[in-house]
ZADOMI-892205 format. One record per residue (C-alpha): x, y, z; residue in one letter. Coordinates in nm, 3 decimals, always signed. Layout:
    east   north      up code
       X       Y       Z    A
...
// end
This chain:
    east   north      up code
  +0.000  +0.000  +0.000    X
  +0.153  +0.371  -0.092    X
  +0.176  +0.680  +0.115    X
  -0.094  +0.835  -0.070    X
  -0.347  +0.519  -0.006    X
  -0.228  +0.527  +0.359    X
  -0.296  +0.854  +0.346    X
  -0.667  +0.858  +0.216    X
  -0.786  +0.573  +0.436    X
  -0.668  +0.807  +0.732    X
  -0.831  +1.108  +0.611    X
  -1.187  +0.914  +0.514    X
  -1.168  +0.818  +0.898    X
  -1.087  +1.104  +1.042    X
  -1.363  +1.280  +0.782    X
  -1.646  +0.964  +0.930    X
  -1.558  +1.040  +1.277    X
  -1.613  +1.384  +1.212    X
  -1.938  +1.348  +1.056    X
  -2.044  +1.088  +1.373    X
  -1.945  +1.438  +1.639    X
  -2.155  +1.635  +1.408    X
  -2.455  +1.444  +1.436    X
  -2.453  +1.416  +1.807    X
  -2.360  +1.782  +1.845    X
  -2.634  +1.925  +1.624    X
  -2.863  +1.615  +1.856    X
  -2.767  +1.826  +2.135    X
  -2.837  +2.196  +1.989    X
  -3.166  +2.043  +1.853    X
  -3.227  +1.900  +2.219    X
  -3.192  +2.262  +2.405    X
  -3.405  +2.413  +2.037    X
  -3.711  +2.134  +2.231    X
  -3.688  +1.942  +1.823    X
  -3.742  +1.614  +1.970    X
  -3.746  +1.480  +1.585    X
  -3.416  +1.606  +1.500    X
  -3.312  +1.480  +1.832    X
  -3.411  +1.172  +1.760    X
  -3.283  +1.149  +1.393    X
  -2.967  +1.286  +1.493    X
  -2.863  +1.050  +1.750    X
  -2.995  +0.735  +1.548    X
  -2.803  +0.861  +1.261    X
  -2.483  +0.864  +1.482    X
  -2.533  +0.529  +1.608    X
  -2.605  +0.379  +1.328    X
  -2.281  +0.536  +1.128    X
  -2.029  +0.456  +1.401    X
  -2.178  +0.090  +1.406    X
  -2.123  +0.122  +0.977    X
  -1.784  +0.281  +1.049    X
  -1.664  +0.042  +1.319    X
  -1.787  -0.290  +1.095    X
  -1.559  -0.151  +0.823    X
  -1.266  -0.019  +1.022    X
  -1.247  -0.372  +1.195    X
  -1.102  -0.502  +0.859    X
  -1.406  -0.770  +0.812    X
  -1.492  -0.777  +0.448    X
  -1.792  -0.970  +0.483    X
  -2.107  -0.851  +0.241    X
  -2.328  -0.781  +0.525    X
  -2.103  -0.546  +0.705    X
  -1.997  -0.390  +0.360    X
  -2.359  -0.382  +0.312    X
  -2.446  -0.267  +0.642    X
  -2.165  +0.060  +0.626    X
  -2.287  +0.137  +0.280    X
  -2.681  +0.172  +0.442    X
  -2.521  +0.323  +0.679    X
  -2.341  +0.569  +0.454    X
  -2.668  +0.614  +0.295    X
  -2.890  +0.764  +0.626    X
  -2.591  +0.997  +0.721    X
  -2.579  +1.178  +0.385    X
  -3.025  +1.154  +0.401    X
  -2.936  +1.362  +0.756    X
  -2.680  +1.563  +0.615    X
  -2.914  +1.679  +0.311    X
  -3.195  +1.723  +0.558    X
  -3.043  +1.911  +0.854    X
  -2.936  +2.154  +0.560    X
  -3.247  +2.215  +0.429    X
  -3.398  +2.254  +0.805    X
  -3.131  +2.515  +0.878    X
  -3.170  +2.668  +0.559    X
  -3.526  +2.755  +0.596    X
  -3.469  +2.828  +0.956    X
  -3.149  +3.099  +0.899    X
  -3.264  +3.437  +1.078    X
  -3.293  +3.735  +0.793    X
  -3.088  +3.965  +1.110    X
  -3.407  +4.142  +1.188    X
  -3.498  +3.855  +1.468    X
  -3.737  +3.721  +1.212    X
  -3.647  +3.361  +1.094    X
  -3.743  +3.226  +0.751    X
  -3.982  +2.945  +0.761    X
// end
């Protein structure tokens, strides 16, 4: 394996375990916002990457772990696209009004 493969494999994980702090941050500034539904989605989300992520990172090549980080892959960039949107419409105009 090359430097430059080394070095993508540790950048994809460090980019995953990124994306896993981000979901249970934003479940925590959705918690204190009372959004029990983004709570909710949030923290699943998490859990169910890091499960994807640790499947994968364990070296097993098996199809239903492959299969089970690539679902897994799937719901975090559905949450991603989402929680965008949500903040999108909810981004305050700076006259305390927020767009809904």
């Amino acid at each position: 394996m090359s430097v430059h493969e080394l070095m993508r494999i540790a950048a994809a994980g460090i980019a995953f375990l990124c994306l896993i702090a981000a979901c249970f941050v934003l479940a925590r500034r959705f918690a204190s916002l009372g959004q029990r539904r983004w709570v909710a989605f949030s923290r699943a989300t998490g859990i169910l990457f890091l499960a994807g992520f640790v499947g994968v990172a364990s070296g097993s090549s098996s199809s239903a772990v492959v299969l089970g980080f690539w679902l897994a892959l799937l719901v975090a960039w559905e949450w991603l696209a989402a929680v965008a949107v949500h903040l999108y419409r909810t981004v305050s105009l700076g006259s305390g009004q927020a767009v809904r």
